[in-house]
N, C-alpha and C positions, 0 to 999 in steps of 0.2 A: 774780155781778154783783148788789151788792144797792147800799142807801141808807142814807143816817142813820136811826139811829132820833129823834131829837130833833126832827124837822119835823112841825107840822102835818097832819090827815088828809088835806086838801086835798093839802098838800104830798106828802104819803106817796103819793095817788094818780096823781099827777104823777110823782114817782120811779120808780113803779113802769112808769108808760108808756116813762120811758124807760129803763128798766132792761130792759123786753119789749125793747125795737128793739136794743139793744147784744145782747141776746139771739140774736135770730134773725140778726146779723153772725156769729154763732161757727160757722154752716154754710154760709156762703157762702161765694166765692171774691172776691178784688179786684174782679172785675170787676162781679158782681153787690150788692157793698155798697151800699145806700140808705137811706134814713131810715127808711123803713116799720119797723113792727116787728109781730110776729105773732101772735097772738091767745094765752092761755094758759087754758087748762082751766082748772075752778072748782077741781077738788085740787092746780092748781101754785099758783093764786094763793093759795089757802090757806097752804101749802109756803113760797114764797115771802113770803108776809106774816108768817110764826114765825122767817123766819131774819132779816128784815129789823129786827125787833123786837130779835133775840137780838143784832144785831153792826149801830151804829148808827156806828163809828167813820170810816168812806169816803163820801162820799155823788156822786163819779164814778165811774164806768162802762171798766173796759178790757175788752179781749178778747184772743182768737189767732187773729193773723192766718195767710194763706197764699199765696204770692203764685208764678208759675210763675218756671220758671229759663230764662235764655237770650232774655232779651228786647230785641230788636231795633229796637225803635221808637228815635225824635228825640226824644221828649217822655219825663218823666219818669215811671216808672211809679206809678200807685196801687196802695198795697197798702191804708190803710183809712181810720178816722177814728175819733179820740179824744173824747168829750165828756163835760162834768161837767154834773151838775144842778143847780151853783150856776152854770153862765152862763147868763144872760140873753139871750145874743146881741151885747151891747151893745160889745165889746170891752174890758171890766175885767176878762177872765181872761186869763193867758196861759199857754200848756201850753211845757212843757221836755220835751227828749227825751234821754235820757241812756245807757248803755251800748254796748253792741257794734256796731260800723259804726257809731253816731249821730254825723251831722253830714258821715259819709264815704262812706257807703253810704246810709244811709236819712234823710232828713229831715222836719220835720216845721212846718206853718203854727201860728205860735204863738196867732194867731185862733182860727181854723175847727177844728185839730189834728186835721189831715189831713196822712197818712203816705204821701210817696214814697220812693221806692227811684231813684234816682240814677244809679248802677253798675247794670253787666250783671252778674249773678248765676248762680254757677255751684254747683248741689247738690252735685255732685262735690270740689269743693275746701271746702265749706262748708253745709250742710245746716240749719241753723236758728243764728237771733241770739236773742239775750237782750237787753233794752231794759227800761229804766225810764220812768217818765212821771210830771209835776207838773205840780198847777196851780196856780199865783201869782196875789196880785193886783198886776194892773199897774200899777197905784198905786203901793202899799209896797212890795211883793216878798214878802209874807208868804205862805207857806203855804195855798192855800184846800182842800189834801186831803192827806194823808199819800201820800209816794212810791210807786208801784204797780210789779211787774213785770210783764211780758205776754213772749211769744214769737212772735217772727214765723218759721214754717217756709219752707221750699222746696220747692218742689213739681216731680219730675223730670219731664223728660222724656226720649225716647230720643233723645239726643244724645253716644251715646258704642261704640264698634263691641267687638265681642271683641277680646282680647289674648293673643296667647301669652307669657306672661312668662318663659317657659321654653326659646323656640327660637330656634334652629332645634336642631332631634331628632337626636340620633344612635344608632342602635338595631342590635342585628345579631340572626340569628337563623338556627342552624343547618340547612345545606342541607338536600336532600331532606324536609324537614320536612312533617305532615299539616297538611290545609287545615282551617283555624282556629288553627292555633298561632300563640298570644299572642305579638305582635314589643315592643311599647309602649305605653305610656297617656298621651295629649295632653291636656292642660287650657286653657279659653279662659277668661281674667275679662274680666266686663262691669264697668265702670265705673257705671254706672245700679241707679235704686233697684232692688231684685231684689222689692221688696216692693209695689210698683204697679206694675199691668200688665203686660207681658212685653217691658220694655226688655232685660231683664237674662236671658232664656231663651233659652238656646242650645242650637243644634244642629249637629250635624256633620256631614259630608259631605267625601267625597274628590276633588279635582281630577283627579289624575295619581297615577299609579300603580298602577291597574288594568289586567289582570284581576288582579294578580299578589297586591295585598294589597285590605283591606277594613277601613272606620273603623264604631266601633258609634255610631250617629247621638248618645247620649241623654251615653253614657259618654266618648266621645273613644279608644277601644279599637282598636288597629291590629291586625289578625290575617291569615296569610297565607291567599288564596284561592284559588290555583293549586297545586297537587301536583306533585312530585318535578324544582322548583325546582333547579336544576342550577349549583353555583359554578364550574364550569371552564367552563361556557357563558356564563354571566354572574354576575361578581360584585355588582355596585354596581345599587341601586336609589333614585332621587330622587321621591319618594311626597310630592304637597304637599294639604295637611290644610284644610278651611275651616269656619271659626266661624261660623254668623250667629245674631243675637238676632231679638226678637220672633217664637220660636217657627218660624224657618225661611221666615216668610208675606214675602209678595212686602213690601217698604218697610223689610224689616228690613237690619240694618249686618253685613258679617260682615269678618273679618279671617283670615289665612291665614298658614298656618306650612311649612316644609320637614322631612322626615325623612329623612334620610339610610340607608339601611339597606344592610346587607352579608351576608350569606351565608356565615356558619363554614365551615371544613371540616367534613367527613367522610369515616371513610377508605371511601370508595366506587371505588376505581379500584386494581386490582392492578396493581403492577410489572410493567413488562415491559424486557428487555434489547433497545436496539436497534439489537445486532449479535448473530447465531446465533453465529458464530466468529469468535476472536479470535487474532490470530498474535503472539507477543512470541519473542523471544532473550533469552539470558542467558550469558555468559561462562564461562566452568569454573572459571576464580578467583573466582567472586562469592563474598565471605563472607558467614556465618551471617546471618542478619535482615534483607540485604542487598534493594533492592526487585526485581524483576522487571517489574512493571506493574500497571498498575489495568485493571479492569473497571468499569462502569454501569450500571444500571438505574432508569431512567426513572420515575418515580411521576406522577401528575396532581396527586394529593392533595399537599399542604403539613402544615409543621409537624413534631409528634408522627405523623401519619399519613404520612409518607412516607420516615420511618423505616426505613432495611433494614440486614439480617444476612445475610451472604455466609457460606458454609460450601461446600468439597470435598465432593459427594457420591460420585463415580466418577473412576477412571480412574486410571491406570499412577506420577502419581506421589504421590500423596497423604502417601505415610513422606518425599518428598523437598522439596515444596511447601507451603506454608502460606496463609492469607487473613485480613486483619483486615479491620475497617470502619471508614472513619473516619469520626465522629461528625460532624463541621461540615461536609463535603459529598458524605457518605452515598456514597462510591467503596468498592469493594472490592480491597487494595489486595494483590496474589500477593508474597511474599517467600522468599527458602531456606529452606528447612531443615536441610538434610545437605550435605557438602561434593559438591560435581557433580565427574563425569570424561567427557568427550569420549569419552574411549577407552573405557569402560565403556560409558555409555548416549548416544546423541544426541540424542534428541529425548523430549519427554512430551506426552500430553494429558491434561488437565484438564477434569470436568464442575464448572459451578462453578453454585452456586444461589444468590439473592437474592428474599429474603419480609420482608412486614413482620411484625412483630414485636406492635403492636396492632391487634388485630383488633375490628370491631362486628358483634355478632349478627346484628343485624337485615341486614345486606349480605351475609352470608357466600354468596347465593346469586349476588354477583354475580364470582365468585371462580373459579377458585384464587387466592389473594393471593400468589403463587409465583412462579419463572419464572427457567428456568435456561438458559446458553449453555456451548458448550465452546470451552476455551481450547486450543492447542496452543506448546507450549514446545520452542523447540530450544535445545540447547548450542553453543556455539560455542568453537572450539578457542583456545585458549592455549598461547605455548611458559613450559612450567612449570619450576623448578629442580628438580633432582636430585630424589627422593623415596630415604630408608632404609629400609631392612625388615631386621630390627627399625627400631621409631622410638626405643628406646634399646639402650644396649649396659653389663654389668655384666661384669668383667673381675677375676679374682686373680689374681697374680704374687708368688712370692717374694722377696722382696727381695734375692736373692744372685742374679738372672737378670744372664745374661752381656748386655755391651751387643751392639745388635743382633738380640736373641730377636725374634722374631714372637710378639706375645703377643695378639693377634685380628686377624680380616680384617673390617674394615669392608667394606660393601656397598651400591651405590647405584646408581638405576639411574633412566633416562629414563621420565619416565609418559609423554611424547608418541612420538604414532606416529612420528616421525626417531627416537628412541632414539639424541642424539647420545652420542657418546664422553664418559666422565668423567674428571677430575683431583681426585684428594684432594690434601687440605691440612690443616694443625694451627691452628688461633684460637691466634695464638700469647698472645693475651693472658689466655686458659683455662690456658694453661702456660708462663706465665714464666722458670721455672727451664731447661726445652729439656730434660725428660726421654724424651721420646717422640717418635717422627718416623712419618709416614706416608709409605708408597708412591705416589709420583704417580699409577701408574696401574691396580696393584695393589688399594690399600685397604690393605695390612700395616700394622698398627700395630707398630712397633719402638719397645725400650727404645735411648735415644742417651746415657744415663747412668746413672750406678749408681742404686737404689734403695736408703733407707735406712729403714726402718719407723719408728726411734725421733726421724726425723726428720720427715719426711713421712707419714703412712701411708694416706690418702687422698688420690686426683689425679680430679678433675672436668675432663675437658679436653673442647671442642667440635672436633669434625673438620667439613668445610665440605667439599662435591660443587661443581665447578663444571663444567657442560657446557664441554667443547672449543671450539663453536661458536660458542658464546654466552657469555663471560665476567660478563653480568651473572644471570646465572639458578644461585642459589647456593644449597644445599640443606645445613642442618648437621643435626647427630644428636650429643649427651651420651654421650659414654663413662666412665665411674666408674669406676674402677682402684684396688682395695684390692690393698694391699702386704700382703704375707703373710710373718710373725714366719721368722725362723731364728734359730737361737742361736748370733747374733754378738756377743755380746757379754759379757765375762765379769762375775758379779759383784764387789762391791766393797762397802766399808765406809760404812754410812749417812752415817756423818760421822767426821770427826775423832777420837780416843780415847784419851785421854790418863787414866790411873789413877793412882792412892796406895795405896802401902803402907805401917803404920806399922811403926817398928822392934821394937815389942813383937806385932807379927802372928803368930797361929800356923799350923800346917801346915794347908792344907785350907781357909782363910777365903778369900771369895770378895771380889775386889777390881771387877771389872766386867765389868758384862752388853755384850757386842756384837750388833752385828745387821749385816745387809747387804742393799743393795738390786740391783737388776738389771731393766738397759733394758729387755730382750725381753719380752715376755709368752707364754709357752708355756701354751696349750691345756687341760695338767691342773697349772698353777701354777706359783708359784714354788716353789721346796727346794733350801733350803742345806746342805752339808754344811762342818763348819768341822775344824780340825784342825791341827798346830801345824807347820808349814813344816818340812821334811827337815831342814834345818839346826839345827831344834833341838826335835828329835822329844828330844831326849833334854836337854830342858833342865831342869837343878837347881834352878833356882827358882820357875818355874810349871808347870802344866799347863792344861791346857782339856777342858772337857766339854760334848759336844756335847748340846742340850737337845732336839732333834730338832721344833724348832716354827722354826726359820729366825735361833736364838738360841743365844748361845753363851755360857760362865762361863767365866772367868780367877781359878781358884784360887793359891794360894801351895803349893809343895810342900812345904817347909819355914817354919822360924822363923829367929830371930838376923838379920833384916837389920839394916847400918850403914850409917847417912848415911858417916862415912870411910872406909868400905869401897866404896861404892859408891854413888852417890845415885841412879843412872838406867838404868832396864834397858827394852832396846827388843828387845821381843817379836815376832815373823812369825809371822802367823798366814796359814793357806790357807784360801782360802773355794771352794769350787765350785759349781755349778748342777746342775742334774738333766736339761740339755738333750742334744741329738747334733747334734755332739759334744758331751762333758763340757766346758769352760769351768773354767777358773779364775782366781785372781788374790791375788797375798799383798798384805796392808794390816800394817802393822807396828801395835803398840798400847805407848805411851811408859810406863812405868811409873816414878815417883819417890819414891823411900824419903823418910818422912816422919817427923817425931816426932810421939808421938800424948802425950794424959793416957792415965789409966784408964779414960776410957768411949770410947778410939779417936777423940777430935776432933783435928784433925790442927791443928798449932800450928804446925812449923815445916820447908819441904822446904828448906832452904839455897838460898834464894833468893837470892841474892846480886844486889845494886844493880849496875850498869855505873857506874864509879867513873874518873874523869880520871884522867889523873897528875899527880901534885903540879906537875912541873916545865913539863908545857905549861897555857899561860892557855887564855882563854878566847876571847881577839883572836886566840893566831895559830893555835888551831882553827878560827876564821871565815874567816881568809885561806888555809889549806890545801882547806876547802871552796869557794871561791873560785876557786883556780887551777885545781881540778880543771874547776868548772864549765865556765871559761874554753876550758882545752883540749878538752872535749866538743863545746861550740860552732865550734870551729872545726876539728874533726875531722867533724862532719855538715857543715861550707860545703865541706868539700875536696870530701866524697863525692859533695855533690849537683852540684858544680860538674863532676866526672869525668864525672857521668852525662846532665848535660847537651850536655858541647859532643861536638860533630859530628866525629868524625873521616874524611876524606876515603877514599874507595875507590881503591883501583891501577885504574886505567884503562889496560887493555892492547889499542890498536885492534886488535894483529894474532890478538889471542884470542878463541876462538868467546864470544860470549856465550848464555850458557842462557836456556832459558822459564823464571828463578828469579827472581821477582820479591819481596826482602824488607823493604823497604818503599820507598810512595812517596817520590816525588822524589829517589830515589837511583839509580844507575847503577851497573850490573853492574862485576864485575870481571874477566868474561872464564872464563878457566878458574878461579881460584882464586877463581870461588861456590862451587865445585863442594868444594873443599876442606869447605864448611860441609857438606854434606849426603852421605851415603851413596848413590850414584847408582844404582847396582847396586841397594840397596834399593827404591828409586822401581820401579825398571827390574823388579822380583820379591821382593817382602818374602821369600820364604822363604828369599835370600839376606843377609836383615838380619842386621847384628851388632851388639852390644852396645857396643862400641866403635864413640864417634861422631868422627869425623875434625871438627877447626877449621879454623878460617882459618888462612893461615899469615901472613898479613899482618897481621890484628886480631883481636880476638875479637869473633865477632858479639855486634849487639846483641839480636839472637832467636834464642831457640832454636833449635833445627832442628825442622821439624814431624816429621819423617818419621827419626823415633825408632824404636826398637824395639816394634814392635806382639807383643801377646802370641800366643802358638799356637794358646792357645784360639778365637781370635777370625777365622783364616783358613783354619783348618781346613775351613770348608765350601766353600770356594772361591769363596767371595762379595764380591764388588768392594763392594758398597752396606756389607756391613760392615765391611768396611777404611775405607772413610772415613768411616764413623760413628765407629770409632776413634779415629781421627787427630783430627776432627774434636774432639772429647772429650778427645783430649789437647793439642789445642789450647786448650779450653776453660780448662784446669785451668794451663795455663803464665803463671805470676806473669810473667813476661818478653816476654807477649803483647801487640802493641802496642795500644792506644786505639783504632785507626781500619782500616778494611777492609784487607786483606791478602792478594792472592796465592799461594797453593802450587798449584803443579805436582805433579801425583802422575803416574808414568806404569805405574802396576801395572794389566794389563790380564786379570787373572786368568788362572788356568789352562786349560787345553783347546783352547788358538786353534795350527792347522796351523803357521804358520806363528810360532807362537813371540811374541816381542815384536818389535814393528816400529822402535822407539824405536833412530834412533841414539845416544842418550846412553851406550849400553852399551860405546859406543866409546874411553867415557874410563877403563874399567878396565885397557885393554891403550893398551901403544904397537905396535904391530903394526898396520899397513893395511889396511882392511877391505874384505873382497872382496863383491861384489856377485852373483856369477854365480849363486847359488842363487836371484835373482829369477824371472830366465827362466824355471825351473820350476813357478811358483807357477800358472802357468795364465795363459789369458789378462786377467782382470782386475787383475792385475798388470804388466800388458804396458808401461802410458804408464811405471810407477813401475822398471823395468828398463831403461829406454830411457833415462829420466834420468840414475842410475847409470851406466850402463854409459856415457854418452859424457862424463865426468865426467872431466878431467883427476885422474889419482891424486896429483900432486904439488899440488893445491891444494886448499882447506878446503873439507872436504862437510859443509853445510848444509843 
């Protein structure tokens, strides 16, 4: 605050008085502002009279003002009053008020220039203005001081409470924890100067949530207070927090917050199972990984901590039982292992354990963290299929084995305690071709057709067990059957062999090399021996030399061959095998006289072209090809027409008709089926002849089954393989009809007392057949003598 320097001393001293009083405004508050002004030491006025010298540019008076915040009065507040040293009083100055809030907040008497404040004023939103000030003369408007700024502050007061800016708290902190462990750290802001007074000084203190936690008064620091806090006793804690300013003292604001706090796990509580014993069943079919049951074990703890691993530690079935754990809801879950049998073991017990797997130190004493129950497992019975023993079967067979051989006994048997009855059977889809037949109740696997090694020489066939009892309980077993070589077969010539010789050849030149192959494979190889057929061991124009490697030469034994002598010579050769028996077979080898040059390229063997004759064309070779064809065609419509249509059967009512059924939807002819078939053969193959009797009326359109069976094949006196025969030679009959077919066989094999029972034997004789040899049969025979015997003899016995 200083003055012009350009005024009078008079004046200067006058300035100066009131430059003191704007003075002692600069420590006062609005409300103490007066005109007084206050005295200045001899070294200020000194001070003051060198600056007023130095800077004479102002010669009004501002200051900085101060004015409180939050005022509540009707009347307009005073914050100060502006005066220059050029007024008079008089009214020819007028003050301007200009910047921040002026005119809206603060205004100002353009007289007097005295400053009120208008508005309620808030430090907190606003803390000091900035204001300019002029004095004019009211007159002209001219300038009577260059523009000034001044500031008017605010001055707080406590009008404003703690704030948590930041809650409500959510905090956790792990259970059992020791007392002071740090949970959170709460902050309160004061809104109020922090810098007068202690609007702005807070303290804390807890409401709720004691004894359990504790807030550090100064810090806002939550720390637990209570010891070994317990989460399965109580998890959730609502702990509410309070702020207040001015230092805590009674009239201070405070404001309050919430913390939410919660209680971690920790693994503090061991599993326990809560059941001792646990009873499950299981099936004797369960398959492999199949479930059994779960187990439990109970934990307090959550999370990672209640965590379990189930392990078998004891008991009878550990090799047959198994235990996983499932992860997502910690069961332990018993599965198979081995296949189970009723009949072997019934029952198992199980010690089964369940521990966690993370352990904490510091808990271990409140432990075992273990804890183990025993389970008991029974089997329960199933009716199971068949079972083989072997579970495979490897079989050799020579391929020359007579049909009918027993070439292994299959074996199967009931694993349940009934042990019903079995029936074997063939997959026939294993063996499509119908090489093998099985004994229903046997097991015999029998050959039902010939075997050929160079056809077949491996047969995988499935045989099938079905219990008697129970048709759906079906047990199969793999039988492998390698065919075993014999030497059937003779060898033969690789190929084709057709040589030249030229007419300048001389004796001893070799025309060509043969060779030969052979179906069989024998053991220690093949070896051919070759050699030039009986017939012309002593032939004059070649020989053969055996090369003793499975290859032969065809030399020339002489020279001078002629094309018009002879242009074609076909050579028999014998080739044999080194099997047992010996095996042979002659291949002929063409040989054609050729013209050769001098270095033997053969030019020309009289090949002669197939040449027309002059006198037939060409048209009526087409038409001879023609007519022939003609006739072909309708020599196949005759045939097929013969072999179609139906010729009627003799239908004789008063003639016995036979069990001969040869094919559907035809009717017998009485006695003259009988014509088709050897009866007597039915009646006892070892009366079969060779000669097969026809119809005397048609020819059948089927064979006769009950053909000549070989010797070989009845010799053991086995019925199964007489009709494995038959049946086989049914197979093989081109004249076999398409669709199911009846034969009656009535060979009842040898050894039976009483012979064959079959009246069909009655049709070899015409002689009467007497009956009285029944009576003696015993009395099980008794109803079948009773019948005969009242049996008129003059009428047909049936």
């Amino acid at each position: 605050m200083w003055t012009s320097g350009r005024m009078s001393n008079a004046k200067n001293l006058f300035g100066l008085g009131v430059s003191l009083y704007f003075w002692g405004l600069m420590d006062l508050t609005t409300t103490v502002l007066s005109g007084s002004a206050r005295p200045l030491t001899e070294g200020q006025e000194d001070n003051l009279s060198d600056k007023l010298h130095q800077r004479m540019k102002r010669s009004w008076v501002w200051n900085q003002f101060f004015v409180l915040e939050e005022y509540t009065g009707t009347d307009p507040l005073y914050v100060g009053k502006l005066h220059s040293d050029m007024d008079r009083g008089d009214g020819s100055i007028k003050y301007i008020l200009s910047g921040e809030g002026a005119g809206i907040v603060f205004t100002i008497d353009d007289t007097t220039g005295d400053i009120h404040a208008i508005q309620r004023l808030d430090r907190e939103e606003r803390s000091q203005y900035t204001l300019r000030a002029q004095a004019l003369d009211r007159r002209t408007g001219r300038p009577m001081e260059p523009e000034s700024e001044f500031i008017i502050k605010i001055q707080d007061i406590n009008d404003n409470e703690p704030k948590f800016l930041d809650g409500p708290y959510v905090a956790s902190v792990p259970e059992m924890s020791p007392v002071g462990t740090s949970v959170i750290q709460v902050t309160a802001t004061d809104a109020d100067d922090p810098t007068y007074g202690n609007s702005a000084r807070v303290v804390y203190s807890i409401l709720q949530g004691q004894p359990y936690f504790s807030v550090d008064s100064r810090t806002g620091l939550i720390r637990t207070a209570l010891m070994n806090m317990d989460r399965e006793a109580k998890e959730y804690y609502e702990v509410i927090i309070q702020a207040k300013d001015m230092g805590g003292q009674l009239g201070g604001l405070a404001g309050t917050t919430t913390v939410n706090i919660s209680l971690s796990d920790v693994n503090d509580n061991p599993p326990r199972f809560p059941q001792k014993h646990y009873q499950m069943s299981v099936l004797e079919s369960a398959p492999i990984s199949s479930t059994v049951g779960r187990v439990v074990a109970k934990d307090l703890d959550e999370g990672i901590n209640a965590e379990m691993k189930y392990s078998l530690v004891d008991g009878d079935g550990l090799d047959v039982f198994d235990i996983n754990t499932d992860p997502n809801y910690q069961v332990g879950i018993i599965t198979v292992r081995k296949p189970l049998s009723f009949e072997s073991k019934k029952s198992y017990t199980l010690k089964v354990e369940g521990a966690n797997p993370h352990l904490e130190m510091r808990f271990l004493n409140l432990g075992p963290f273990r804890d183990t129950t025993t389970v008991h497992i029974s089997v329960e019975d199933v009716d199971e299929p068949p079972v083989f023993e072997p579970s495979i079967y490897f079989v050799e067979v020579p391929e020359d084995v007579e049909i009918g051989t027993t070439i292994q006994i299959i074996s199967a048997k009931d694993p349940d305690v009934t042990n019903n009855s079995i029936r074997y059977s063939i997959d026939r889809s294993s063996d499509p071709g119908r090489f093998f037949y099985v004994d229903i109740t046997s097991g015999a696997l029998m050959t039902a057709r010939p075997l050929d090694r160079e056809d077949i020489s491996w047969h995988n066939i499935t045989v099938l067990a079905m219990e008697l009892n129970n048709p759906s309980q079906v047990g199969s077993v793999s039988v492998t059957v390698k065919v075993l070589d014999v030497n059937d077969n003779a060898p033969e010539f690789a190929r084709f062999y057709e040589a030249f010789v030229c007419e300048n050849a001389k004796a001893g030149q070799l025309i060509q090399t043969v060779s030969a192959i052979d179906k069989d494979d024998p053991q220690e190889g093949q070896h051919f021996y070759y050699s030039l057929a009986p017939e012309a061991a002593n032939n004059p124009n070649f020989t053969l030399r055996d090369n003793q490697d499975n290859t032969a030469w065809i030399l020339t034994r002489r020279s001078g061959f002629r094309q018009n002598e002879q242009s074609t010579f076909y050579l028999p050769i014998l080739i044999s095998d080194n099997g047992r028996p010996v095996l042979s077979s002659t291949g002929t080898l063409t040989v054609h006289v050729c013209s050769c040059d001098q270095e033997g390229v053969v030019m020309s063997c009289n090949a002669e072209a197939y040449v027309l004759p002059v006198s037939l064309s060409r048209g009526a070779l087409i038409a001879i090809l023609a007519c022939i064809f003609v006739l072909l065609v309708l020599v196949l419509l005759i045939l097929s027409m013969r072999r179609q249509r139906k010729q009627p059967y003799i239908i004789d009512e008063e003639e016995n008709i036979h069990e001969n059924i040869v094919r559907y939807d035809d009717e017998g002819g009485g006695e003259e089926d009988t014509e088709a078939f050897d009866i007597a053969a039915m009646w006892n193959p070892r009366e079969a002849q060779l000669v097969v009797k026809n119809r005397q009326d048609m020819l059948p359109e089927i064979e006769s089954l009950s053909r000549y069976v070989p010797q070989a094949c009845i010799m053991d006196n086995n019925v199964h393989n007489y009709v494995l025969a038959k049946l086989y030679e049914a197979d093989m009959d081109l004249w076999a009809p398409p669709f199911d077919s009846l034969q009656t066989y009535m060979f009842e094999g040898n050894g039976s007392v009483a012979e064959s029972l079959s009246s069909l034997q009655s049709v070899t004789t015409d002689s009467d057949q007497s009956y009285d040899y029944l009576t003696d049969w015993g009395p099980r025979f008794k109803k079948l003598a009773e019948m005969y015997g009242a049996t008129d003899s003059s009428g047909v016995l049936w």
